[in-house]
VMD Tcl script that builds the backbone (N, CA, C; Angstrom):
set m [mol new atoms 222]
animate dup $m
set s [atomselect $m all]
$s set {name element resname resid chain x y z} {
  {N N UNK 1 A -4.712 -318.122 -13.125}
  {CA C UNK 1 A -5.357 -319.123 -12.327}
  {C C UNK 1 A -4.355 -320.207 -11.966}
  {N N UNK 2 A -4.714 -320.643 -10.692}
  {CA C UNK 2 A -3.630 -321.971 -10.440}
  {C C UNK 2 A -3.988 -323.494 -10.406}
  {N N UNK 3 A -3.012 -323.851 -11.573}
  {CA C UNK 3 A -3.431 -325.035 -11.822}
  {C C UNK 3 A -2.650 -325.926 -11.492}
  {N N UNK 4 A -2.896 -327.124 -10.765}
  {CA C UNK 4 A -2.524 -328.361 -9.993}
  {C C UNK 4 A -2.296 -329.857 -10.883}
  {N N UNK 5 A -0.901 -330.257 -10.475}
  {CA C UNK 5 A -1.137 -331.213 -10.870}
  {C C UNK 5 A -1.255 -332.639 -10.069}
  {N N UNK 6 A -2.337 -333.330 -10.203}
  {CA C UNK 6 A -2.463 -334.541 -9.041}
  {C C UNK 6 A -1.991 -335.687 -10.005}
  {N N UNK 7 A -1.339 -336.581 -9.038}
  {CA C UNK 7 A -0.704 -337.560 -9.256}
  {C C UNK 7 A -1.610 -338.126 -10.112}
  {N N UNK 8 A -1.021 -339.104 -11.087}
  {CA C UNK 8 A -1.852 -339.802 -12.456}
  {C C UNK 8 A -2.912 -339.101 -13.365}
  {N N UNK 9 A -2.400 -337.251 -13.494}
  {CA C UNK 9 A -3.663 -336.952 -14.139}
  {C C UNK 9 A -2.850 -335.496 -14.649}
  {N N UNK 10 A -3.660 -335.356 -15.707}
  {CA C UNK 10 A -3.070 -334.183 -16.518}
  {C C UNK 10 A -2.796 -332.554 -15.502}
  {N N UNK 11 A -1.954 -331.754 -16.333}
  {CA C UNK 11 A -1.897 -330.652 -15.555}
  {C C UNK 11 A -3.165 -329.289 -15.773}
  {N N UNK 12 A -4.926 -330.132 -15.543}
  {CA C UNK 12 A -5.881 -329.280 -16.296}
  {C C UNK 12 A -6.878 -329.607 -15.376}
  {N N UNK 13 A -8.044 -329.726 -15.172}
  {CA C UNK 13 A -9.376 -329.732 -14.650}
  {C C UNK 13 A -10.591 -330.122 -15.126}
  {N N UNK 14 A -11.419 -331.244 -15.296}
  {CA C UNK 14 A -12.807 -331.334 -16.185}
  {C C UNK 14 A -13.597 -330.060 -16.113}
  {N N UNK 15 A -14.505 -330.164 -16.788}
  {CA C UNK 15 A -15.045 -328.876 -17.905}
  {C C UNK 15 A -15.935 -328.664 -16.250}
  {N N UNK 16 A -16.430 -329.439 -15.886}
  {CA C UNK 16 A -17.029 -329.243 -14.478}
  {C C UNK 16 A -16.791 -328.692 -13.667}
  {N N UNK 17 A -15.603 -329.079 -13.210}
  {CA C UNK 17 A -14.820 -328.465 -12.303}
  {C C UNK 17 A -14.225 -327.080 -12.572}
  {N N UNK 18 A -13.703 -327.047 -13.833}
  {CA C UNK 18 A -13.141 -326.200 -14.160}
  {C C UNK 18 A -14.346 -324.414 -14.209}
  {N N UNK 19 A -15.524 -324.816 -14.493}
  {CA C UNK 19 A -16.945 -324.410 -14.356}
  {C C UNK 19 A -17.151 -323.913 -12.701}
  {N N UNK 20 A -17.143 -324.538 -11.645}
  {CA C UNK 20 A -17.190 -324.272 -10.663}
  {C C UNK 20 A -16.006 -322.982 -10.049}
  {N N UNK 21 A -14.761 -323.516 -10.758}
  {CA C UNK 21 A -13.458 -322.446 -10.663}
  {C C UNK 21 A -13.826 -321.189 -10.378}
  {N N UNK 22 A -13.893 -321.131 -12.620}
  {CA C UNK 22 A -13.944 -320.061 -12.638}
  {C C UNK 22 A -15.359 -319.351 -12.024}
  {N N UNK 23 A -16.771 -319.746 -11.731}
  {CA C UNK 23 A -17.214 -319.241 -11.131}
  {C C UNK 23 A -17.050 -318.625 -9.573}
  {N N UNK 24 A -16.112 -319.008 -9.274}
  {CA C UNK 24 A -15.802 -318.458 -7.789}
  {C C UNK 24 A -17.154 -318.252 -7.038}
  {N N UNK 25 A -17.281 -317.142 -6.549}
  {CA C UNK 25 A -18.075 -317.209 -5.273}
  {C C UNK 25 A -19.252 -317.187 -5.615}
  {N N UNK 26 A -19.807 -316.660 -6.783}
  {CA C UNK 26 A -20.893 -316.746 -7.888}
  {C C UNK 26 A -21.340 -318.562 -8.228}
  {N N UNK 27 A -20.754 -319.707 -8.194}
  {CA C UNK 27 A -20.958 -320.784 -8.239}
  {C C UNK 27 A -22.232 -321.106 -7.753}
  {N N UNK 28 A -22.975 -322.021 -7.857}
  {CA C UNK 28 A -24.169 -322.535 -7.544}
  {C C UNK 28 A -25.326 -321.600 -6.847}
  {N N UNK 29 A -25.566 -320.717 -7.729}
  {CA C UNK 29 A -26.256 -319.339 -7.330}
  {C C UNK 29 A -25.689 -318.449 -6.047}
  {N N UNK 30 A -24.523 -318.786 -6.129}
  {CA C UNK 30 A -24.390 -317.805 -4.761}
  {C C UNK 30 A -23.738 -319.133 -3.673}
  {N N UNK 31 A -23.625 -319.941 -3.968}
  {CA C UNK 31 A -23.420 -320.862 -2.900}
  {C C UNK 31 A -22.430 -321.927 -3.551}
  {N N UNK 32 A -21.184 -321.300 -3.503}
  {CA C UNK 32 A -20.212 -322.437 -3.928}
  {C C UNK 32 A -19.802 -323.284 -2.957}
  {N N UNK 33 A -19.226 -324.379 -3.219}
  {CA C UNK 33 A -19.080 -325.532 -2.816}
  {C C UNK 33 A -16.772 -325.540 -2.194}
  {N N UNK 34 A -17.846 -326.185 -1.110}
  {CA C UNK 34 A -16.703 -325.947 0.107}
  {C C UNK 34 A -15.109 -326.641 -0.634}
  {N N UNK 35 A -15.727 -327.897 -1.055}
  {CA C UNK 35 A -14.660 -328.808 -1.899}
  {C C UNK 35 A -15.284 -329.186 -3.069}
  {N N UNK 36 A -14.115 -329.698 -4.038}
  {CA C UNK 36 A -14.499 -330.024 -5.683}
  {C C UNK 36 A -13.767 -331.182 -5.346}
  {N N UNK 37 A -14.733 -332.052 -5.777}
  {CA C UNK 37 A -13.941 -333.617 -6.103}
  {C C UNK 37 A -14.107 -333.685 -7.986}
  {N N UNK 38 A -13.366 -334.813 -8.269}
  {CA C UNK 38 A -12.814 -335.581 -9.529}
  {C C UNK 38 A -12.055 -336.744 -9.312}
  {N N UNK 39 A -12.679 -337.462 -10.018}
  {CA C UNK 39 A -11.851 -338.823 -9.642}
  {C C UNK 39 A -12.176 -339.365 -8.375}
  {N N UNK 40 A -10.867 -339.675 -7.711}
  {CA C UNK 40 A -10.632 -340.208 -6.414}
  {C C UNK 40 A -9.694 -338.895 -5.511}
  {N N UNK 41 A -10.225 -337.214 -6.189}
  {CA C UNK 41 A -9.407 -336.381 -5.376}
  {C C UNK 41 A -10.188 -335.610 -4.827}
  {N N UNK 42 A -10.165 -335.319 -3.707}
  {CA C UNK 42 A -11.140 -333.926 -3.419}
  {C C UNK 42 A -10.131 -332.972 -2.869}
  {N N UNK 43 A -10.620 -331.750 -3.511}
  {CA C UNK 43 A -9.600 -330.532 -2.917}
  {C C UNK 43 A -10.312 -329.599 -2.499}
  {N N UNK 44 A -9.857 -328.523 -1.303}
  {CA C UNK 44 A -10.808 -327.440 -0.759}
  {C C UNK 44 A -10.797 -326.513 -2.274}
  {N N UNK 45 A -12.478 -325.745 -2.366}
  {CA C UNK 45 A -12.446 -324.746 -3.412}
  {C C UNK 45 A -12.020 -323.522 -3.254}
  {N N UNK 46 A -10.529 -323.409 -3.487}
  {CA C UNK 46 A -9.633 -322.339 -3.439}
  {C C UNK 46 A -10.422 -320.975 -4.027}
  {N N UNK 47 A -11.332 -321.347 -4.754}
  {CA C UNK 47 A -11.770 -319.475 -5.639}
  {C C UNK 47 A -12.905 -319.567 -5.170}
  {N N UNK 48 A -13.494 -320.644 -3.850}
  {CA C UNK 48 A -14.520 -319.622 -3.368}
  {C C UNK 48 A -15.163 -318.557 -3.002}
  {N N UNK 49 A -14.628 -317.588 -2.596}
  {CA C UNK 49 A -14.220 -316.382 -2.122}
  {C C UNK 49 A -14.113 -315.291 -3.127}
  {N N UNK 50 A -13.058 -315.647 -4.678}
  {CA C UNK 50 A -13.032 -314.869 -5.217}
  {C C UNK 50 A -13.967 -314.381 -6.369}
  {N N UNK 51 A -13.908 -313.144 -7.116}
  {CA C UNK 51 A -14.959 -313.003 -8.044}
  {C C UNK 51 A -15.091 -313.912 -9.353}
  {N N UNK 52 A -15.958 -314.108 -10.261}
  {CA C UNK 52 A -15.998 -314.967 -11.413}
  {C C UNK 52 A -14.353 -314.585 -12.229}
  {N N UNK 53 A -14.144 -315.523 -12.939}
  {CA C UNK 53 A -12.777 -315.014 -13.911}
  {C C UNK 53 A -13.557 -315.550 -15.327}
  {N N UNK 54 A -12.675 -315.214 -15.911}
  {CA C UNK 54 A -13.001 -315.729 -17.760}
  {C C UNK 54 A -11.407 -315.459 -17.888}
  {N N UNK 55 A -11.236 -315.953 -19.658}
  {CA C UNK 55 A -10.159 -316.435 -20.041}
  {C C UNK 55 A -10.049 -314.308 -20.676}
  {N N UNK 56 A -10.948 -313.793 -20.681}
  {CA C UNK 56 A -10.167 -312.571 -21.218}
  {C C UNK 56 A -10.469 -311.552 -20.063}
  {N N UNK 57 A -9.618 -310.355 -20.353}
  {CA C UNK 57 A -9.448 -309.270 -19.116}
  {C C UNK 57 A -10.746 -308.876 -19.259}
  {N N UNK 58 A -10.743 -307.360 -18.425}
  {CA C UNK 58 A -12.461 -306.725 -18.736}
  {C C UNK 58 A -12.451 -305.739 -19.815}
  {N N UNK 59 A -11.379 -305.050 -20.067}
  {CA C UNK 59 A -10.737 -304.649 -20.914}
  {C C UNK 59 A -11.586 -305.325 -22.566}
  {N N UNK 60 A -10.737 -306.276 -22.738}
  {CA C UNK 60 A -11.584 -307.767 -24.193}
  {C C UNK 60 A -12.480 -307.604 -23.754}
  {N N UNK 61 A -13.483 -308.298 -22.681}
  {CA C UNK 61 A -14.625 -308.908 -22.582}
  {C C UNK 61 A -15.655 -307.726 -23.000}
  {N N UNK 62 A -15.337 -306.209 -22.342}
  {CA C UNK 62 A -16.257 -305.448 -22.990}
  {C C UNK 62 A -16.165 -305.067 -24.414}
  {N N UNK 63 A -15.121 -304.996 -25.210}
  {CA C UNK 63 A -14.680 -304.731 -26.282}
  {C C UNK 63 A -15.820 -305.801 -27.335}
  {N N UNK 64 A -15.433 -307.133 -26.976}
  {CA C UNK 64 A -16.402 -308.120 -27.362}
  {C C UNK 64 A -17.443 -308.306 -27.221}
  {N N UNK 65 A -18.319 -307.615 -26.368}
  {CA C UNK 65 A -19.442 -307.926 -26.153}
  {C C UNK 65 A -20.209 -306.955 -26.961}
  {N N UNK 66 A -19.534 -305.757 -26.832}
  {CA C UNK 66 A -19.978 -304.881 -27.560}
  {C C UNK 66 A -19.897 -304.952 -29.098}
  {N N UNK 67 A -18.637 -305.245 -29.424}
  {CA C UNK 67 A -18.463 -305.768 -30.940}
  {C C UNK 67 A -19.896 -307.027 -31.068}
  {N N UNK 68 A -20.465 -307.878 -30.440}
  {CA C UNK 68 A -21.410 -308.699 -30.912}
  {C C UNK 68 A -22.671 -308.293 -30.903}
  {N N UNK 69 A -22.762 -307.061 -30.087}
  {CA C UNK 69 A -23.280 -306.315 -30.040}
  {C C UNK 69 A -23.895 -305.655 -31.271}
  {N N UNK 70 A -23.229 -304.958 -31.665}
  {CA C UNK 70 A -22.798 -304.125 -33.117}
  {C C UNK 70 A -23.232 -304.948 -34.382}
  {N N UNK 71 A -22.719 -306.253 -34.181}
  {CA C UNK 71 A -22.486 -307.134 -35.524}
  {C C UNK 71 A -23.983 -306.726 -36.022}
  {N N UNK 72 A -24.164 -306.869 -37.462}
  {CA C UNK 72 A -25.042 -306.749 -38.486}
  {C C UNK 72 A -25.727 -308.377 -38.935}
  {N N UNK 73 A -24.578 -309.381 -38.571}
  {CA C UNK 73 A -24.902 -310.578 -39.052}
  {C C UNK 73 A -25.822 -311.326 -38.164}
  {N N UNK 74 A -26.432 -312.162 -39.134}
  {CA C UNK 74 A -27.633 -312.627 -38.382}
  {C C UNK 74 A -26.838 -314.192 -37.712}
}
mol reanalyze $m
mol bondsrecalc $m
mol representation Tube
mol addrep $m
């Protein structure tokens, strides 16, 4: 994922924004948002277009889901 850094502010995204990201085109039921503001920045939403991401491949994500799947523990 590409991450930006704007003048006076870390090289990261609020949990919000960052929420909208990775939802890509999936964002607000189907209707993501043209621009993401924060602060005093607004930027066009670059992953509109693209599919949802998460921090693991699909590869993990099914591996894991299924492992919680499985689990015995309550």
């Amino acid at each position: 994922m590409c991450r930006r850094r704007w003048p006076g502010h870390l090289p990261f995204f609020p949990e919000d924004v960052q929420i909208v990201l990775d939802a890509g085109r999936e964002a607000n039921g189907g209707k993501p948002p043209e621009t993401i503001k924060f602060g005093d920045v607004t930027f066009a939403n670059y992953r509109r277009d693209q599919p949802p991401q998460t921090l693991l491949g699909a590869t993990q994500e099914h591996w894991f889901i299924d492992t919680l799947k499985a689990a015995k523990a309550t």
